[in-house]
C-alpha positions in Angstrom: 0.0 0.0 0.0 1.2 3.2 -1.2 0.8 6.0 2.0 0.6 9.5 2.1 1.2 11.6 5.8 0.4 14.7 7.0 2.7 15.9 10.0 3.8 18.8 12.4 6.6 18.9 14.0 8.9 21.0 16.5 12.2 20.8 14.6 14.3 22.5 17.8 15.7 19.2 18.6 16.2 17.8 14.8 19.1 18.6 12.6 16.3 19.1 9.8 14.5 16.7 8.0 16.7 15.4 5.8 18.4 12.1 7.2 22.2 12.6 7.8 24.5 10.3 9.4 24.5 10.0 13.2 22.3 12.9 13.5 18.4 12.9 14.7 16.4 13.7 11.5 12.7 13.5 11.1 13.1 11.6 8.0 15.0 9.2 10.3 12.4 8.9 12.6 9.7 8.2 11.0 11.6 5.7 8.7 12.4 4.1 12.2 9.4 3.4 13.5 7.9 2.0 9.8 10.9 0.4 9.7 9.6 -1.5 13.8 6.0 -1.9 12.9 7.2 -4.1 9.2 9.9 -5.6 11.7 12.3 -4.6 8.5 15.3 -2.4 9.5 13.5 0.6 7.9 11.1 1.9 5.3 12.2 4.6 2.9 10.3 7.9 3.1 9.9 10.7 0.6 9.3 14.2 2.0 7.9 17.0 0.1 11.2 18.9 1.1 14.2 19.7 3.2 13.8 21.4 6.6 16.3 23.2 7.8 18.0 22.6 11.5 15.6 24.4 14.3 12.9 25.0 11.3 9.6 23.6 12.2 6.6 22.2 10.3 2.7 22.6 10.8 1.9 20.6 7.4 4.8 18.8 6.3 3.7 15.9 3.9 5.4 12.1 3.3 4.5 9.2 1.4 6.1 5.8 1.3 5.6 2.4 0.2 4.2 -0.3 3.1 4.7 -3.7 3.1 1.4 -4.3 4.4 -2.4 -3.2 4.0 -3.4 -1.1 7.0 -6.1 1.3 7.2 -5.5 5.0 6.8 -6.8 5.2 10.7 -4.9 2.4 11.8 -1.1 3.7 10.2 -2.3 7.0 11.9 -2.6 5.2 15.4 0.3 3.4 15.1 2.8 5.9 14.2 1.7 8.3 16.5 2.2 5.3 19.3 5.7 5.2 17.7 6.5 9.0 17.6 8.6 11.2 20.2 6.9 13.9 21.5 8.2 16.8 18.8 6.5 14.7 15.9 2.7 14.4 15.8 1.3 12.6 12.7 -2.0 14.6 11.7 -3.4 12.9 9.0 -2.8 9.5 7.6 -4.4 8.6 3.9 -3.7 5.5 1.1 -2.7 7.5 -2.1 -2.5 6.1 -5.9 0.9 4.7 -6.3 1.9 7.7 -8.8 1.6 9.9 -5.5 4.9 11.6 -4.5 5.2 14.0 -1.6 7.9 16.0 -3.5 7.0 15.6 -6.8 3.4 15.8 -6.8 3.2 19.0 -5.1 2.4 22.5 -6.5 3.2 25.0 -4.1 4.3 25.4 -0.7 3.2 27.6 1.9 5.4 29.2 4.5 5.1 31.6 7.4 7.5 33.1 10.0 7.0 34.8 13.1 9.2 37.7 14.1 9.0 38.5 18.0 8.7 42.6 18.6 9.6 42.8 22.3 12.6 44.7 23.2 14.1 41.6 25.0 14.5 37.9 23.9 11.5 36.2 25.3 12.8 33.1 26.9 9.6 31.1 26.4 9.3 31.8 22.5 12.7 32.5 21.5 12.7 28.8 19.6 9.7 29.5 18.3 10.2 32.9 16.5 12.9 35.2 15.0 13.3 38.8 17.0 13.2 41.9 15.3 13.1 44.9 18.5 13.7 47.8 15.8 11.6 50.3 15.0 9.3 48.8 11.9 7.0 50.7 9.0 4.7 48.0 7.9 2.9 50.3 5.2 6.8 50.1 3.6 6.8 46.2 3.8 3.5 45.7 2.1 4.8 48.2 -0.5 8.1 46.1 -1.0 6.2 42.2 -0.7 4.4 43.5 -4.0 7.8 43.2 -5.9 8.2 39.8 -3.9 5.0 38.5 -5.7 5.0 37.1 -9.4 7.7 35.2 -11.7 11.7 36.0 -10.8 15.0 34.6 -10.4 15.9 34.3 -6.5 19.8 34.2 -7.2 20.1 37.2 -4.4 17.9 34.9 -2.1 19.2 31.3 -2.6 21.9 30.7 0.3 25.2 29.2 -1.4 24.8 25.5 0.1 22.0 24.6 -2.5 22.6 22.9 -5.4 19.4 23.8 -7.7 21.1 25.9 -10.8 17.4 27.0 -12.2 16.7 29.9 -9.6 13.4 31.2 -11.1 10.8 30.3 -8.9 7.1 32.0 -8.8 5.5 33.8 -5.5 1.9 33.4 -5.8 1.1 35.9 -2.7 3.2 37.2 0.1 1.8 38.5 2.8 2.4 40.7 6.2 0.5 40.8 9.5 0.4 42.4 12.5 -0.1 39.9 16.2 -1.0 42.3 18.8 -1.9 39.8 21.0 1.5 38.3 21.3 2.9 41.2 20.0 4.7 39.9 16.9 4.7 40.1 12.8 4.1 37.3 10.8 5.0 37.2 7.3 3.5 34.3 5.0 4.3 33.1 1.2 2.6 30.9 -1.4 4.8 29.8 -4.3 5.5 27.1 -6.1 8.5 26.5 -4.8 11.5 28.2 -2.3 15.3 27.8 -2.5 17.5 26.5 0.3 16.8 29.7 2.9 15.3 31.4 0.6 12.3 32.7 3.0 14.7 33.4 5.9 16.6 35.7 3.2 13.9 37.4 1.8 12.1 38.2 5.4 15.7 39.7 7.0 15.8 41.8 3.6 12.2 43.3 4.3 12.7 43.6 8.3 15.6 45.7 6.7 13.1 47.7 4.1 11.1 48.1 7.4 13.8 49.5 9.2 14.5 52.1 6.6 17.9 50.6 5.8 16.8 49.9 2.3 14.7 51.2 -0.6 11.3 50.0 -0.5 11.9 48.8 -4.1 15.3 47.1 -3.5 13.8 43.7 -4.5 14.2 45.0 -8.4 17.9 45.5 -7.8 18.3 42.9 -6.3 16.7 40.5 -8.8 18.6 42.2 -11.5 22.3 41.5 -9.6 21.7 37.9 -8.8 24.0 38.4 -6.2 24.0 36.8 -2.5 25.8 38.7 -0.5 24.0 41.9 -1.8 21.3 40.7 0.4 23.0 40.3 3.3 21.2 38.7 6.6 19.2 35.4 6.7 16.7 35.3 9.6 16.9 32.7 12.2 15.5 28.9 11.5 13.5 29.7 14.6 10.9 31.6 13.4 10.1 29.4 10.5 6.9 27.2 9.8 6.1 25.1 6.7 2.3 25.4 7.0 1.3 23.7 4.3 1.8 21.6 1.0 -0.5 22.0 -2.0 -1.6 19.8 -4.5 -3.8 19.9 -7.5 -6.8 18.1 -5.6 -6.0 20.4 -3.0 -7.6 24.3 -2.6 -4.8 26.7 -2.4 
């Protein structure tokens, strides 16, 4: 049977999701406990993508090949029985075999949360970037227009990815005010993000915030395809894969 998960995770305590020798991954996890419910050493699992070290995941999406014919309830009971306390496995479904939870998918949907306080807040402070500078949201909306639509992410692609094709295609990206918890939370749709490539572009509009760049500096920095041009990355902290789309899904 050919399975397809929907999971959440708090990736503090993960070196990412990708499996990597001696490290805890969340790939190697939940190959792991397939691996002790078939009573085979472990069952390969595709992921829809790399998460970064400290990056976390409300809707990250697997699907693997079971030696066995479980019902979708059933694989959800089981590996939840299996998982540490940072995993949770939210939905559990039997897909058509064609199903791939990388290559199947149309778009991914990130957010990040950037803490406003003047101090680190010890509670939250794995759980969201921090940002206690003075901020002009009006001049981040006007810049996240120029994030939006067809371009080539060179300046926003950190240099350990190995993807040549850069261009990638921003369907919305949006900005919010938290008053409640006192925090901003940025949030993109595209069809598909470069290694750090959110982290990059939210430190570059924190900076367009700050006045310490042109609200249009996104055109430049398209046009130089340069890296270091924009400068800081945010921290892994504050970022969430919310979601993965695909084309039986409503964006």
């Amino acid at each position: 049977m050919h399975y397809k998960l929907t999971l959440a995770y708090d990736g503090t305590n993960f070196a990412g999701y990708q499996i990597q020798p001696h490290q805890r991954t969340v790939q190697g996890v939940l190959q792991k406990a397939l691996g002790k419910m078939a009573k085979v050493e472990s069952i390969h699992v595709d992921g829809s993508g790399r998460t970064d070290s400290g990056v976390h995941a409300l809707g990250q999406v697997v699907s693997f090949d079971y030696p066995g014919a479980l019902p979708a309830q059933s694989m959800l009971r089981a590996m939840n029985s299996l998982m540490p306390l940072d995993i949770e496995i939210l939905k559990a479904e039997i897909v058509s075999a064609s199903f791939h939870a990388r290559y199947s998918a149309q778009g991914k949907r990130y957010l990040y949360r950037v803490a406003r306080g003047r101090f680190t807040d010890p509670f939250n402070r794995l759980y969201t970037g921090h940002y206690p500078y003075p901020l002009d949201l009006s001049r981040i909306e006007l810049a996240l227009q120029d994030v939006v639509g067809t371009h080539d992410f060179t300046s926003f692609a950190a240099s350990g990815g190995v993807i040549e094709d850069k261009v990638r295609t921003i369907y919305s990206a949006t900005v919010r005010e938290d008053t409640a918890h006192h925090e901003v939370i940025f949030e993109f749709y595209g069809n598909g993000f470069l290694y750090n490539m959110v982290r990059i572009l939210v430190a570059t509009l924190l900076e367009i915030g700050n006045g310490r760049r042109p609200v249009h500096d996104f055109e430049r920095l398209y046009a130089v395809r340069d890296r270091q041009q924009a400068r800081g990355t945010a921290p892994a902290s504050g970022l969430y894969l919310k979601e993965v789309i695909y084309p039986t899904d409503t964006p």
